[in-house]
ROFI-289248 format. One record per atom (N, C-alpha, C): residue in one letter; x, y, z. Coordinates in steps of 0.02 Angstrom, whole numbers, padded with zeros to 5 digits, always signed. Layout:
BEGIN
AXYZ...
# end
This chain:
BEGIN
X+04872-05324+02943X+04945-05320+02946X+04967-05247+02952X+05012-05234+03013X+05043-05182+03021X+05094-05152+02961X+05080-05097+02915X+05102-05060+02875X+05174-05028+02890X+05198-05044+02860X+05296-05019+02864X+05276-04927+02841X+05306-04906+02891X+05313-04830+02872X+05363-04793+02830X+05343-04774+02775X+05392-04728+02730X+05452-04745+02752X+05483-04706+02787X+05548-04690+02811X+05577-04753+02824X+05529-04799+02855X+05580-04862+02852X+05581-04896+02795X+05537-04901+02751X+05554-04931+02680X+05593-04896+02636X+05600-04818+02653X+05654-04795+02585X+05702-04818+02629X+05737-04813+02685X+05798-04847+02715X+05819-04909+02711X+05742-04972+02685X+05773-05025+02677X+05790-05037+02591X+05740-04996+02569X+05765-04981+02499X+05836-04964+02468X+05846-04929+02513X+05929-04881+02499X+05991-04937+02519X+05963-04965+02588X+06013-05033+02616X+06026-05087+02559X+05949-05096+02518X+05965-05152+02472X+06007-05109+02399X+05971-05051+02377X+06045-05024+02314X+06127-05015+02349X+06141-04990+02428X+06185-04997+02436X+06226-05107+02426X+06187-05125+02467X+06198-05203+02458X+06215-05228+02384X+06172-05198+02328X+06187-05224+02264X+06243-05197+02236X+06250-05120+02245X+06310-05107+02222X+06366-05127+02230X+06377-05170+02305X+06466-05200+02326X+06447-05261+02281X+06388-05280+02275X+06406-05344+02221X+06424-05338+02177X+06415-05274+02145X+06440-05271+02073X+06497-05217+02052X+06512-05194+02110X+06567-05144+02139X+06623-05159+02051X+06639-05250+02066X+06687-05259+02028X+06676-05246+01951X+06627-05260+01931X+06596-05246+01847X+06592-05178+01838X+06576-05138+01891X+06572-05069+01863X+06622-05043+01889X+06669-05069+01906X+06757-05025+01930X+06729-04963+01947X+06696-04975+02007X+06691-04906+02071X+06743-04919+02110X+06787-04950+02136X+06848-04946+02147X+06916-04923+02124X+06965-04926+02159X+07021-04947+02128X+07040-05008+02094X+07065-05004+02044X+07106-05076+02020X+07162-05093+02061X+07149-05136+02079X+07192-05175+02116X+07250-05213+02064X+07247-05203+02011X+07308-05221+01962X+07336-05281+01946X+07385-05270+01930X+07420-05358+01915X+07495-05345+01921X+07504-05320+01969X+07600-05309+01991X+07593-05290+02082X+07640-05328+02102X+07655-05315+02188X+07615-05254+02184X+07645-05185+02168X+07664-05137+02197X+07581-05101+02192X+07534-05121+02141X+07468-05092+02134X+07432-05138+02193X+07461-05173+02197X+07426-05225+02265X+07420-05190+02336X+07477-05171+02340X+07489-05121+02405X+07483-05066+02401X+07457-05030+02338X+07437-04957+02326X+07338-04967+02338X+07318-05015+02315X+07274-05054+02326X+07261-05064+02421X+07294-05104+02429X+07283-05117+02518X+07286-05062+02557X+07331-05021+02532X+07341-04941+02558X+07277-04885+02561X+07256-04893+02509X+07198-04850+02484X+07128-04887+02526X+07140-04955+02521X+07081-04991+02571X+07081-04968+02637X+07152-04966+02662X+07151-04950+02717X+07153-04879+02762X+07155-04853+02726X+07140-04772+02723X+07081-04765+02720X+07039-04783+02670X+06974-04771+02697X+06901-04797+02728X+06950-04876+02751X+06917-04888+02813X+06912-04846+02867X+06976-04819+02867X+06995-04757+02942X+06950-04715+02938X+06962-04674+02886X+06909-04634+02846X+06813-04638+02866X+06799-04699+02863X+06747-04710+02867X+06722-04733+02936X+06773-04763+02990X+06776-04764+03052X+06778-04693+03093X+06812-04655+03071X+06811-04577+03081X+06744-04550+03076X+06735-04544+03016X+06651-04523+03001X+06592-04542+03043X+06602-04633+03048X+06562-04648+03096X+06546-04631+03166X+06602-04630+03199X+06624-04589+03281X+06567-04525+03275X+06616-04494+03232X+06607-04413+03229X+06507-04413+03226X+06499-04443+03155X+06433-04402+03149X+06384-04465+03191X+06418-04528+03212X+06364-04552+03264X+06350-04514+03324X+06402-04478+03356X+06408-04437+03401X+06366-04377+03384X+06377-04347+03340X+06325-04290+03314X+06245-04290+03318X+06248-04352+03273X+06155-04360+03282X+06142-04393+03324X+06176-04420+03396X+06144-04440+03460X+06148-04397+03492X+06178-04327+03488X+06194-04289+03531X+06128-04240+03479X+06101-04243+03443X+06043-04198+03409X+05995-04224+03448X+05991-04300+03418X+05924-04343+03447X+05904-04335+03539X+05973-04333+03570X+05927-04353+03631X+05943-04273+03642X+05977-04229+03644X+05984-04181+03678X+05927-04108+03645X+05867-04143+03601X+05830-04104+03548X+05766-04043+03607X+05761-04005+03575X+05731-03954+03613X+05662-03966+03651X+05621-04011+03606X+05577-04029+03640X+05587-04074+03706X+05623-04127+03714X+05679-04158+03756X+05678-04099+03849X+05676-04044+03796X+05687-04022+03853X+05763-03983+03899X+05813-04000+03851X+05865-04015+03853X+05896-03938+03870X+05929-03930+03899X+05964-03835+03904X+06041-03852+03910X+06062-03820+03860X+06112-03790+03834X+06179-03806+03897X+06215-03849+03897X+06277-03844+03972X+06332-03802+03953X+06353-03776+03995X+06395-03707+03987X+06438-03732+04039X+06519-03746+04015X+06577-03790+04016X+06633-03745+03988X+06687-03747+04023X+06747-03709+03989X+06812-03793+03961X+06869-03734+03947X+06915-03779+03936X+06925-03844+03955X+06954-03900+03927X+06966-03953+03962X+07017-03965+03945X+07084-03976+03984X+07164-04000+03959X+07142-04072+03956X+07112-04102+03981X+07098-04194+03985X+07071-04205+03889X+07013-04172+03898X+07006-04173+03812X+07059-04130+03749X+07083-04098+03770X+07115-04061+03701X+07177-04139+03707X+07202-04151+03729X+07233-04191+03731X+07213-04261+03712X+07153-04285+03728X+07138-04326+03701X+07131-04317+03610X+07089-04274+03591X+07082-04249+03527X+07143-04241+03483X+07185-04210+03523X+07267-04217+03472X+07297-04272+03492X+07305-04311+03540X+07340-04365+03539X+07305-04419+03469X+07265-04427+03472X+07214-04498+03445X+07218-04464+03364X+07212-04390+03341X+07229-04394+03279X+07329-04410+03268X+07356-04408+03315X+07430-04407+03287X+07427-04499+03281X+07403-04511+03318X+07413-04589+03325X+07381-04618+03242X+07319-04596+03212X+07278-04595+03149X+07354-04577+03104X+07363-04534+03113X+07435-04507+03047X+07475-04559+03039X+07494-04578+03112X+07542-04608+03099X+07538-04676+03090X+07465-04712+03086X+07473-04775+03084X+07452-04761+02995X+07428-04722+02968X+07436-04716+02910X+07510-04700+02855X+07538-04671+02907X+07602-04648+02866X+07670-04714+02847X+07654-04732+02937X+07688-04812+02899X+07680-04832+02838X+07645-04875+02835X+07628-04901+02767X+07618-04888+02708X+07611-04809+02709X+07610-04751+02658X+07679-04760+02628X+07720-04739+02678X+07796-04730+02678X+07831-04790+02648X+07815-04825+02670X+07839-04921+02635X+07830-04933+02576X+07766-04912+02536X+07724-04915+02463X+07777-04866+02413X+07794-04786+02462X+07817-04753+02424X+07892-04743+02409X+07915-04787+02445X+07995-04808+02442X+07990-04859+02376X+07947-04904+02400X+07945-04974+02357X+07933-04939+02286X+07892-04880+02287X+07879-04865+02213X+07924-04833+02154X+07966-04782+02216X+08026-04767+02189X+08117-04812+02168X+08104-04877+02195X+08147-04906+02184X+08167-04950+02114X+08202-04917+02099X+08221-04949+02006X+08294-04991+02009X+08308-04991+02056X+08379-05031+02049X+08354-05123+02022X+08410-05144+02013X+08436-05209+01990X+08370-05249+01953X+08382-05198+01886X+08323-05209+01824X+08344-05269+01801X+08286-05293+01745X+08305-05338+01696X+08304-05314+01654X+08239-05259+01628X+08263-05230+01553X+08240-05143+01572X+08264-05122+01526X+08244-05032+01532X+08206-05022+01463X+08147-04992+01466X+08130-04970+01426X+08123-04901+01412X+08149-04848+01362X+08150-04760+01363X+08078-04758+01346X+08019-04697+01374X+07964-04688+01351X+07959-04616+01339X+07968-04588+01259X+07965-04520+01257X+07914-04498+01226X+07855-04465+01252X+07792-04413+01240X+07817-04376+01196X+07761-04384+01158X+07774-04330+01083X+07699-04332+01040X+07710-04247+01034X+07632-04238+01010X+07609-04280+00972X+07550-04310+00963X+07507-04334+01023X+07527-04425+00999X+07580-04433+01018X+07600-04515+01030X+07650-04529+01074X+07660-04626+01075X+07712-04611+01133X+07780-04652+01091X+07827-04642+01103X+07895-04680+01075X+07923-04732+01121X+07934-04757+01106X+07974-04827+01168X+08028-04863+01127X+08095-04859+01152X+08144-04885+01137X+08175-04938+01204X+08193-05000+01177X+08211-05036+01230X+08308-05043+01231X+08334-05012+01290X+08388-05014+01286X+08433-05096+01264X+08491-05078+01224X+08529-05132+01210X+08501-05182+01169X+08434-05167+01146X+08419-05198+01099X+08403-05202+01015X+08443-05133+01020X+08401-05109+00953X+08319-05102+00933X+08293-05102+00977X+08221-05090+00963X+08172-05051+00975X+08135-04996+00916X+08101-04944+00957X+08062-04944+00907X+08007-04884+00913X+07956-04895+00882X+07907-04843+00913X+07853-04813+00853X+07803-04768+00908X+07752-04792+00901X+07726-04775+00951X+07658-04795+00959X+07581-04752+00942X+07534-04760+00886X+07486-04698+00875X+07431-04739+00900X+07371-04674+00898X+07307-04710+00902X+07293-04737+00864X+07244-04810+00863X+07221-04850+00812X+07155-04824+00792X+07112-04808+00818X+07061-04806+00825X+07023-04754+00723X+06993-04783+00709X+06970-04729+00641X+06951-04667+00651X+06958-04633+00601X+06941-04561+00609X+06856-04569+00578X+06835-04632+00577X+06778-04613+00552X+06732-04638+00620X+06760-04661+00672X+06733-04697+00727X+06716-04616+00773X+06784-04586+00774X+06798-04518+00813X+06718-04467+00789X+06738-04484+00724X+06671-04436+00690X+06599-04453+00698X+06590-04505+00703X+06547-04533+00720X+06492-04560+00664X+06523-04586+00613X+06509-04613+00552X+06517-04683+00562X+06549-04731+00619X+06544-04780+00618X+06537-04805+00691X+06524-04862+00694X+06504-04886+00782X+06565-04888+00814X+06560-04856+00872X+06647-04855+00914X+06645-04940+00922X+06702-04969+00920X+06729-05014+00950X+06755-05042+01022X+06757-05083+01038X+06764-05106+01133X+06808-05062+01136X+06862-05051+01099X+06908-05009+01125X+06934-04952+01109X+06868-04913+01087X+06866-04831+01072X+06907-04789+01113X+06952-04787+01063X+07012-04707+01076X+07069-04775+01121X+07050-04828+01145X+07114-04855+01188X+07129-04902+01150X+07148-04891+01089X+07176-04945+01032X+07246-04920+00999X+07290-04961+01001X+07371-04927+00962X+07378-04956+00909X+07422-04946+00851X+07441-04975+00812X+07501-05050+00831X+07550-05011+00880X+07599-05050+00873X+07600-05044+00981X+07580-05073+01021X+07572-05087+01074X+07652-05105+01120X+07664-05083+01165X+07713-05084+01209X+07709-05158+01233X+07762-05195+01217X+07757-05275+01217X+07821-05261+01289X+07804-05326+01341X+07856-05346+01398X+07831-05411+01419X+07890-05446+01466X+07874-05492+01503X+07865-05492+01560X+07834-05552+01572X+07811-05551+01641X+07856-05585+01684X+07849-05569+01754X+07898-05591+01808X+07970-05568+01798X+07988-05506+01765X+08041-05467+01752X+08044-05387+01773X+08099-05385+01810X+08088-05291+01836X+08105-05242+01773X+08061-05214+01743X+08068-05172+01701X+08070-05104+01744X+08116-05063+01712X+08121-05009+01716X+08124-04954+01651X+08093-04889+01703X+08048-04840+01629X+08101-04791+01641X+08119-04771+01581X+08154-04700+01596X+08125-04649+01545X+08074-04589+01558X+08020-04551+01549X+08032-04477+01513X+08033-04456+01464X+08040-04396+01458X+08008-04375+01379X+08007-04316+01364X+07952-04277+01334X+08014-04234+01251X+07966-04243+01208X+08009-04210+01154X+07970-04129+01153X+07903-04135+01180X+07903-04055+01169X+07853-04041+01230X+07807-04045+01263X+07754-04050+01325X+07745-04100+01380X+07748-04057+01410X+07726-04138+01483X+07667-04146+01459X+07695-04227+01469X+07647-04277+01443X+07639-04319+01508X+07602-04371+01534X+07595-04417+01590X+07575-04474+01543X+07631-04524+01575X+07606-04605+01563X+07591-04646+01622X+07529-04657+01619X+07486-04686+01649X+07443-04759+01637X+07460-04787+01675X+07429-04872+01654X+07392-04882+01728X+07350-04885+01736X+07296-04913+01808X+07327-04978+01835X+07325-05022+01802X+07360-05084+01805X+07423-05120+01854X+07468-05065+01841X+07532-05079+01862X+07530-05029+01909X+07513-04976+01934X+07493-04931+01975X+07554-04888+01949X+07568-04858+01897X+07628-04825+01878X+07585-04771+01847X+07627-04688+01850X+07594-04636+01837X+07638-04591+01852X+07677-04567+01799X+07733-04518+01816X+07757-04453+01757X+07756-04430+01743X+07764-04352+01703X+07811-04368+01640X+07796-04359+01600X+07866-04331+01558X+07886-04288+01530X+07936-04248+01570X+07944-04181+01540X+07996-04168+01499X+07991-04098+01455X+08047-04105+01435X+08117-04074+01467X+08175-04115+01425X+08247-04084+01450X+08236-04144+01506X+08198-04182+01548X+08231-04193+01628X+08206-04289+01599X+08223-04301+01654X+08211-04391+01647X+08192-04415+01715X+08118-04443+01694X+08105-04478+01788X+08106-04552+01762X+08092-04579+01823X+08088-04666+01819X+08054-04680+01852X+08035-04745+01832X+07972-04788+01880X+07982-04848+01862X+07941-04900+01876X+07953-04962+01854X+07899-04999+01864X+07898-05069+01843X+07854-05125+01866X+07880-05190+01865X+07818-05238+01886X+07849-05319+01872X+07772-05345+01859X+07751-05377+01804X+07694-05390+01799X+07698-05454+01827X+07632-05472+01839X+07636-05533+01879X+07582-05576+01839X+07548-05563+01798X+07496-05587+01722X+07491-05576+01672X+07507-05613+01616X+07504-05604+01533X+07442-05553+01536X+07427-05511+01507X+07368-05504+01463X+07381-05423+01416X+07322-05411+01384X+07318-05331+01374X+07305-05279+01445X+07368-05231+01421X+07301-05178+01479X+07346-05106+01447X+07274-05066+01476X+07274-04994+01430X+07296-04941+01486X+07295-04900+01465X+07305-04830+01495X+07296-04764+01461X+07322-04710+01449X+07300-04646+01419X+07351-04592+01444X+07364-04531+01405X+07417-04488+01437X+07357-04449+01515X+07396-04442+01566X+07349-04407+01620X+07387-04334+01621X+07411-04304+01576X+07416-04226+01573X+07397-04194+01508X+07355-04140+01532X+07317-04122+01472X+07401-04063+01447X+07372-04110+01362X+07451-04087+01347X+07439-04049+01248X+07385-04017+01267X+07380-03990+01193X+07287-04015+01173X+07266-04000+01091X+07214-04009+01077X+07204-04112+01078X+07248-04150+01047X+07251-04222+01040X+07268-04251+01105X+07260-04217+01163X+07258-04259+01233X+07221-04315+01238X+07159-04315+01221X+07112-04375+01234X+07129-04437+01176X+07171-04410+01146X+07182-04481+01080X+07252-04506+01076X+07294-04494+01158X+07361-04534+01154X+07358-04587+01206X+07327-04623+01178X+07304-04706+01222X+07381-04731+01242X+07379-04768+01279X+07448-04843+01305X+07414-04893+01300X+07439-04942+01282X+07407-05013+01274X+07496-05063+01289X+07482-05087+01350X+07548-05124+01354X+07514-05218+01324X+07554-05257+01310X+07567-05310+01302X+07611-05378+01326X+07577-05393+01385X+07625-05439+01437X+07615-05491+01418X+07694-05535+01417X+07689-05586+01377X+07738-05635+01429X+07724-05701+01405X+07759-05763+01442X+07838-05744+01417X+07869-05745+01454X+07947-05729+01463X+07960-05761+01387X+07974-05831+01372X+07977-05858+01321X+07958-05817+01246X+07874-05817+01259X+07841-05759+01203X+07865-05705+01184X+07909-05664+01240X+07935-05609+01250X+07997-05601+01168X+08042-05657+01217X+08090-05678+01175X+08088-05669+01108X+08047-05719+01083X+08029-05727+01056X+08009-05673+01011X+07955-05638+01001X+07934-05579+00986X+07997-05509+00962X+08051-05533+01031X+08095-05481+01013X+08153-05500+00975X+08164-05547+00956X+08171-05594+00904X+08151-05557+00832X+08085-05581+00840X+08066-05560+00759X+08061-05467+00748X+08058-05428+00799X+08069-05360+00788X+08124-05342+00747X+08202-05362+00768X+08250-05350+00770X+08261-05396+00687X+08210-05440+00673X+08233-05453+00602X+08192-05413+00551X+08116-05378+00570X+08091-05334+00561X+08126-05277+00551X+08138-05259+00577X+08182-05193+00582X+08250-05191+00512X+08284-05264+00523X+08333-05261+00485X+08292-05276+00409X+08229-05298+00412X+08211-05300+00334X+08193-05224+00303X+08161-05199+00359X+08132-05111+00338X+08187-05071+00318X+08250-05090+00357X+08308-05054+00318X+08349-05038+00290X+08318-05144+00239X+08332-05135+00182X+08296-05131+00126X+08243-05127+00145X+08173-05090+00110X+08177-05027+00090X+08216-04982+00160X+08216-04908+00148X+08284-04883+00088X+08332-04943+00099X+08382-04926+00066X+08373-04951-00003X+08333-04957-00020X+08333-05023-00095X+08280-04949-00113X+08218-04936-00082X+08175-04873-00095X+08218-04810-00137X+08264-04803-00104X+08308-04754-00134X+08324-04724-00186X+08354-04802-00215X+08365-04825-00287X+08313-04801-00338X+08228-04851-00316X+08200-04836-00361X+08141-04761-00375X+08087-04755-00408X+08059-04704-00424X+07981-04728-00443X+07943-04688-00376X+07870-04718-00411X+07847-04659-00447X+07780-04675-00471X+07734-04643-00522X+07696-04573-00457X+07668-04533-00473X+07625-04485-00445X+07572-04549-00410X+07552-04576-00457X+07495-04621-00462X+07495-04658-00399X+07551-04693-00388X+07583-04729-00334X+07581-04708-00275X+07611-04619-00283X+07622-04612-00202X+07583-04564-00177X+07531-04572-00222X+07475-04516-00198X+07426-04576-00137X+07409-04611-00154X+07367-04664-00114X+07422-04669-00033X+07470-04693-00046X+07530-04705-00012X+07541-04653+00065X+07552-04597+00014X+07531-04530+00049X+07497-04496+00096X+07435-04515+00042X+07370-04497+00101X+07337-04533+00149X+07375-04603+00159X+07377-04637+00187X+07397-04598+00271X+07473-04584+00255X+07486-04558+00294X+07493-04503+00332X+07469-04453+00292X+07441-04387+00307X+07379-04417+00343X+07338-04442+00329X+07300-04463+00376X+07310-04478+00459X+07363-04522+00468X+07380-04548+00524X+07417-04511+00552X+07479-04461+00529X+07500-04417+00562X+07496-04352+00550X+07475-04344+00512X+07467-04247+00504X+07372-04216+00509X+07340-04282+00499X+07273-04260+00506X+07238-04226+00564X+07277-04232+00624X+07253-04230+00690X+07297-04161+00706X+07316-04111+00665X+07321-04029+00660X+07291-04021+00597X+07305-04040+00542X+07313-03983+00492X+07236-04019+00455X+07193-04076+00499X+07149-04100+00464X+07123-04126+00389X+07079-04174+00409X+07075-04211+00349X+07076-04206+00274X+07019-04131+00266X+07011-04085+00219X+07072-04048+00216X+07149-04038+00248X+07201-04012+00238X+07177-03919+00263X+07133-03919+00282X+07121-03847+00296X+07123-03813+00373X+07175-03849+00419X+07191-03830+00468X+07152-03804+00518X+07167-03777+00576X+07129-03759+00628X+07135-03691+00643X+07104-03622+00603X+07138-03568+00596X+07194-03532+00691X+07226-03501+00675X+07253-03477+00749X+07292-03520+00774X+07291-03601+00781X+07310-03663+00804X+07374-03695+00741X+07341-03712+00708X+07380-03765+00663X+07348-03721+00594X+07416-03705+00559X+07405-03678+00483X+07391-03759+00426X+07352-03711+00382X+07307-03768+00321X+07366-03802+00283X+07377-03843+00262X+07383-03882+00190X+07362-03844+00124X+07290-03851+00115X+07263-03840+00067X+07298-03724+00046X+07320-03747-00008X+07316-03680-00029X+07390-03638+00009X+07418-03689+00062X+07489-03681+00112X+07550-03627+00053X+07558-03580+00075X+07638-03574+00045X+07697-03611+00032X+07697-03655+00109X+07754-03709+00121X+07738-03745+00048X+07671-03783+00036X+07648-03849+00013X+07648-03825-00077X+07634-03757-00078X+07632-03736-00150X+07701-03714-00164X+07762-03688-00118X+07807-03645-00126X+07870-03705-00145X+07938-03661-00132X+07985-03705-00131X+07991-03761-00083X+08003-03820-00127X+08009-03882-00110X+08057-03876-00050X+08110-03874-00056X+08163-03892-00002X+08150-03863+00050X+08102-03801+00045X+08078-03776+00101X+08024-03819+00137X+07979-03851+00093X+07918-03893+00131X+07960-03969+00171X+08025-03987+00109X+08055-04053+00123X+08071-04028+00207X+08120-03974+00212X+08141-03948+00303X+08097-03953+00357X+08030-03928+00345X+07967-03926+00391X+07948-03988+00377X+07962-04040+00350X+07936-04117+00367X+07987-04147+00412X+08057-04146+00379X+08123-04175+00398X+08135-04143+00477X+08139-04072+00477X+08170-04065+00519X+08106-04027+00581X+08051-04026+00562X+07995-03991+00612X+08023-03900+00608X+07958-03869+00647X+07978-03794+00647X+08001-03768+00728X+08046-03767+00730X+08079-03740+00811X+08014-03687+00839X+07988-03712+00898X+07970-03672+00938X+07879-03658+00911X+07864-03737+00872X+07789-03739+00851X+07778-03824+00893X+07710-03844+00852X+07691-03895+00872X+07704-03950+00800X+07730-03920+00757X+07749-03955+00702X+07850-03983+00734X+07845-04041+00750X+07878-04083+00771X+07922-04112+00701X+07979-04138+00704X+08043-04187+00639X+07996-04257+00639X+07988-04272+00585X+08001-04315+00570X+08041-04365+00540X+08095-04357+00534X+08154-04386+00513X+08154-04442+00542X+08144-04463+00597X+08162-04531+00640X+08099-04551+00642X+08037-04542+00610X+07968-04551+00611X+07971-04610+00554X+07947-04595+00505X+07970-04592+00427X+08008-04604+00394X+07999-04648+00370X+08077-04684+00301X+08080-04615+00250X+08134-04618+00221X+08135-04567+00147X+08079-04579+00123X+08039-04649+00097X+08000-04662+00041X+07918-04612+00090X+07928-04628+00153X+07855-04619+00163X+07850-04530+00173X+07914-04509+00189X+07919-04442+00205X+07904-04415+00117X+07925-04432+00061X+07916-04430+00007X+07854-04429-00021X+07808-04481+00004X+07739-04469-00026X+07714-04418+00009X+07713-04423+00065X+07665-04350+00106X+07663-04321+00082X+07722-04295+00064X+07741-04229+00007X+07732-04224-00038X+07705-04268-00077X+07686-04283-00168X+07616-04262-00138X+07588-04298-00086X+07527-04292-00089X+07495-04213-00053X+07516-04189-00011X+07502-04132+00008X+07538-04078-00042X+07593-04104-00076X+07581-04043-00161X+07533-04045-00216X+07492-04090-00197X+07444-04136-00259X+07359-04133-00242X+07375-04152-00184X+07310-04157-00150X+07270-04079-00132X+07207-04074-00115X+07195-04022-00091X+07174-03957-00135X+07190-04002-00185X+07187-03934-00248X+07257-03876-00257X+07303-03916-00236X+07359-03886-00229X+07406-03885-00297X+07387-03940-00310X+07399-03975-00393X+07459-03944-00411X+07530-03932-00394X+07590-03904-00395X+07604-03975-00472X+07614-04016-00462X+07634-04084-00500X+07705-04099-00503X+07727-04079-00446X+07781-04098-00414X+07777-04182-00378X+07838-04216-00404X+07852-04288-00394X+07894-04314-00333X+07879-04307-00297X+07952-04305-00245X+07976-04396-00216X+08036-04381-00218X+08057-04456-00239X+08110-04483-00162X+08120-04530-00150X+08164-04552-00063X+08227-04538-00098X+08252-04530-00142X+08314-04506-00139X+08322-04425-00162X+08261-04401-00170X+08269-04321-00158X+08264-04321-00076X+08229-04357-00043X+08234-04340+00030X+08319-04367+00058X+08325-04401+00051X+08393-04456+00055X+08459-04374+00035X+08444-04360-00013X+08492-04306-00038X+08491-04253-00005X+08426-04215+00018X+08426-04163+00074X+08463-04171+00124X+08446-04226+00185X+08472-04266+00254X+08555-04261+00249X+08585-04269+00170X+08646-04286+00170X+08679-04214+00161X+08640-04163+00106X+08667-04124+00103X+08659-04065+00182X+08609-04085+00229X+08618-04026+00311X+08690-04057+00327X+08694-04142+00340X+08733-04159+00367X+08808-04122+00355X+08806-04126+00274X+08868-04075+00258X+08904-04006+00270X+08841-03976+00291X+08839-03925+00309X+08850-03909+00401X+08831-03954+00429X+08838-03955+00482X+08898-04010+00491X+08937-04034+00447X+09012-04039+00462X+09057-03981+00467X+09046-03925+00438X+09086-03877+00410X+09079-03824+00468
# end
């Protein structure tokens, strides 16, 4: 039996990994996502069809190349033809790429109208970037809420097994319905930030001071994730999106029980007021939440990131006067990366942080701080900024 030569078996070799890979093209998303809304469909068909051209181009070009190596090769025999200008070809060459532009630009042009069009919504949702989470308020409904990473700090560290959905996990997930035109209106409390979802083919900036828009219409219930796509500080890689598309009904539904949610937390926060916990109480409470929001600058151990983010542990703020530390929680520091929490944070929870980062750390001040010492600050700026 006649022996297959090298060259043709690594070629049929390479034919069969190319062959296996379109089979599995889809499991290992070497593509684009083709999504679950019109408009990723045709960002999708667009992108297919671009680089079919693409690859029809290539073909011409370098089939032409290596037949023009192969037969015209030196041993061949072949000498060099010596030819000037041709108006018949330059013309051909620029005509046939304008014709390429433009059968691409059509359809380009169609996708990118369609993408910019936000008129005659069903609901608006505000999405404002803020170190390193995202905020979403849904107009006319009373309902907002931020969104953090879920994911453990012991997963990050690598003390425990990441989970399916390492770093793309939220606490509280961007809920909508399906077969409804939502519209986004986009902007930034301190860095451009980008919200980005693959899915819906949506991907647009949020900066601060300005407001862009985009939109979608999902066309399938399910989860789907995304991530900020502008590197926007040290916690870039840990401000996941996780939307939640739901049966119109479900929707309802859901926003339903927010809005009675909401009205129980604020009378939770107001009844908090009143009373007075123990050290004991709001030290756990506390570090709870120093964890989830202040850990990711000023770190776990409270000992900060020197040059970057100042410590906790041993802090002036955290050992010094109170009403001074209460301001840099309440109101953030103008022109740092320490952001207000006032609209974050109830009195009670803004209250423990502070028991606990006076307590914690070896800071041991034994200072008690209570939601109606925070409650009393808020009221007494306001007074001041009546006057």
């Amino acid at each position: 039996m006649k022996r297959i030569p090298a060259w043709l078996s690594l070629t049929m070799k390479m034919g069969a990994m190319v062959w296996t890979s379109s089979v599995v093209a889809e499991e290992q998303a070497l593509n684009m996502t083709q999504g679950v809304t019109q408009i990723s469909g045709q960002v999708y068909e667009l992108h297919m069809l671009i680089f079919y051209i693409c690859c029809a181009i290539a073909l011409v070009v370098f089939g032409a190349m290596f037949y023009s190596i192969f037969r015209h090769r030196k041993s061949k025999g072949a000498v060099a033809a010596h030819f000037h200008e041709s108006t018949k070809v330059e013309i051909i060459w620029t005509v046939i790429p304008i014709i390429i532009l433009i059968a691409m630009a059509i359809p380009a042009t169609k996708t990118l109208v369609a993408m910019e069009d936000t008129s005659q919504s069903d609901l608006t949702v505000k999405i404002t970037g803020s170190q390193w989470k995202w905020h979403y308020s849904y107009f006319g409904e009373e309902v907002e809420f931020f969104s953090l990473l879920a994911t453990s700090q012991k997963q990050i560290d690598g003390l425990e097994a990441k989970g399916a959905h390492y770093l793309l996990e939220v606490d509280n997930p961007l809920v909508l319905p399906i077969n409804r035109k939502i519209r986004f209106l986009m902007t930034s409390d301190d860095v451009i930030h980008s919200w980005w979802v693959p899915d819906f083919a949506v991907k647009k900036d949020t900066i601060p001071g300005f407001i862009n828009e985009a939109w979608t219409r999902i066309d399938k219930p399910g989860v789907y994730r995304g991530q900020c796509a502008e590197l926007c500080g040290r916690a870039h890689g840990f401000m996941p999106i996780v939307v939640h598309a739901m049966e119109e009904d479900d929707y309802d539904n859901w926003l339903a029980e927010q809005k009675i949610q909401i009205a129980q937390a604020k009378e939770e926060a107001a009844a908090a007021l009143g009373s007075a916990l123990t050290l004991e109480e709001l030290m756990p409470m506390g570090e709870k939440i120093y964890v989830e929001r202040c850990a990711v600058c000023h770190q776990a151990n409270g000992e900060g990131i020197p040059g970057a983010f100042p410590a906790i542990k041993g802090s002036p703020v955290a050992t010094g006067d109170l009403d001074i530390h209460i301001s840099t929680i309440v109101n953030g520091v103008a022109g740092s990366a320490m952001q207000s929490f006032s609209n974050q944070l109830t009195e009670q929870e803004i209250a423990a942080v502070l028991t606990y980062q006076r307590n914690g750390f070896d800071n041991n001040t034994g200072d008690v701080v209570q939601a109606a010492d925070i409650n009393a600050f808020k009221k007494q700026a306001e007074g001041k900024e009546a006057e």
